[in-house]
C-alpha positions in Angstrom: 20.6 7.7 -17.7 17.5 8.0 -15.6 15.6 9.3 -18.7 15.7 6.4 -21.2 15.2 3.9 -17.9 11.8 6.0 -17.1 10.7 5.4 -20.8 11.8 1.6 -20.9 9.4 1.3 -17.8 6.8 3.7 -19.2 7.1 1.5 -22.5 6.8 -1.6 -20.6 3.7 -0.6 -18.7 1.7 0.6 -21.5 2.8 -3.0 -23.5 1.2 -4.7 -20.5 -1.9 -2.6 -20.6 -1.4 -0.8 -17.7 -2.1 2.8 -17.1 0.8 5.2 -15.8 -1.9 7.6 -14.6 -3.1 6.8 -11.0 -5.0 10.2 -10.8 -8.1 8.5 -10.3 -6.6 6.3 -7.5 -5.2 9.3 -5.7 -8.6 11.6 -5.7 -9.8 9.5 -2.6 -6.9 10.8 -0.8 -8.3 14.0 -0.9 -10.8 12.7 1.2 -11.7 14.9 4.6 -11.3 11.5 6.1 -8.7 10.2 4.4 -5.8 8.5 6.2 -2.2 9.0 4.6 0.9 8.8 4.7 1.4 12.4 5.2 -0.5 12.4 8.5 2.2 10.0 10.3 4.9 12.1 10.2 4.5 13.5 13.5 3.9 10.4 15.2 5.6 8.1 18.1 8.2 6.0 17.8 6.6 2.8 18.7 4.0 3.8 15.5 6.9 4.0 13.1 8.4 1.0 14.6 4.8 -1.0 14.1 4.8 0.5 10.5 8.2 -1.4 10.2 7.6 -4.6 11.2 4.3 -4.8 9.1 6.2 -3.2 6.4 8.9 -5.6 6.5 6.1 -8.8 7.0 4.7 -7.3 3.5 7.6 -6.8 1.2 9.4 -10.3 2.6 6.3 -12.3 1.4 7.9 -12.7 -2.5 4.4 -13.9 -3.3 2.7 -10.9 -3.2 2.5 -8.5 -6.5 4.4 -5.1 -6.8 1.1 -3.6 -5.7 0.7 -5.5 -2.6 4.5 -4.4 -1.9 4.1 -0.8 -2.2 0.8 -0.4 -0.5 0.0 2.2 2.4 0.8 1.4 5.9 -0.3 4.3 7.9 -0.1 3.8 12.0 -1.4 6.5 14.6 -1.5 5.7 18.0 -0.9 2.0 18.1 -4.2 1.8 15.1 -3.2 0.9 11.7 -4.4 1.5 8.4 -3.9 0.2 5.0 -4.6 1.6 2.1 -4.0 1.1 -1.9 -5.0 -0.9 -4.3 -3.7 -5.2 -4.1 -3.9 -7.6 -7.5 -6.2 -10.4 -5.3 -8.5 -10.6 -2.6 -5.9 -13.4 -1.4 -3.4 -10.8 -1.7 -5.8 -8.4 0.6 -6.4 -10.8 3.2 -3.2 -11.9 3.5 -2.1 -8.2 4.7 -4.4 -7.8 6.4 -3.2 -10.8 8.3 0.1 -9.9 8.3 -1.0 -6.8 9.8 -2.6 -8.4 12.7 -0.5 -10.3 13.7 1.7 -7.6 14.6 -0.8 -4.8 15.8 -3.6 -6.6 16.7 -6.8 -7.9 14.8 -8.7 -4.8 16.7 -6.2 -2.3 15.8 -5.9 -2.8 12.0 -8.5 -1.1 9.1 -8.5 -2.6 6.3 -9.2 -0.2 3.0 -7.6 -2.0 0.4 -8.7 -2.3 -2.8 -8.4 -5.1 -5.7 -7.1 -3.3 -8.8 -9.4 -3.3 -11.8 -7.5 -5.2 -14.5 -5.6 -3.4 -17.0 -4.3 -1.1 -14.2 
């Protein structure tokens, strides 16, 4: 059953002129400097805890797109980083806010990116 669902939804994107390829969007995670996901998985409690709680700000707020949902949230020691590409600079900010108010305005970088439309 999984097979004809990932069609539908690959049907579904392409109707709505949206690319399934995010290869391009993935190359600057290849970056020496780039901060993923990947990188966390050794880290503290209290940093998985703060990724929670900013997680859990982001994907309550039913305003924000799908992208804004699913974007990175990256915490090492008590510093947080998000990453990924938003639909609005309104979208962005409101993160980013999100964000600060639970680690701190000083301990948030914000590289989030407003998605080209079409994509």
């Amino acid at each position: 059953m999984k097979g004809p669902l990932l069609i539908a939804m690959l049907a579904a994107a392409l109707a709505a002129g949206q690319s399934p390829d995010n290869s391009k969007t993935n190359q600057r995670d290849r970056d020496d400097g780039a901060v993923t996901a990947g990188q966390q998985q050794n880290t503290s409690k209290a940093d998985i805890e703060l990724v929670r709680k900013i997680r859990q700000s982001v994907y309550g707020d039913k305003t924000l797109s799908t992208y804004a949902h699913n974007v990175k949230i990256v915490a090492q020691d008590g510093r947080v980083t998000l990453r990924g590409p938003v639909r609005t600079v309104a979208e962005r900010d409101s993160i980013q806010q999100k964000a600060a108010a639970i680690a701190g305005a000083d301990n948030v970088t914000n590289q989030l990116e407003i998605a080209e439309k079409g994509n």
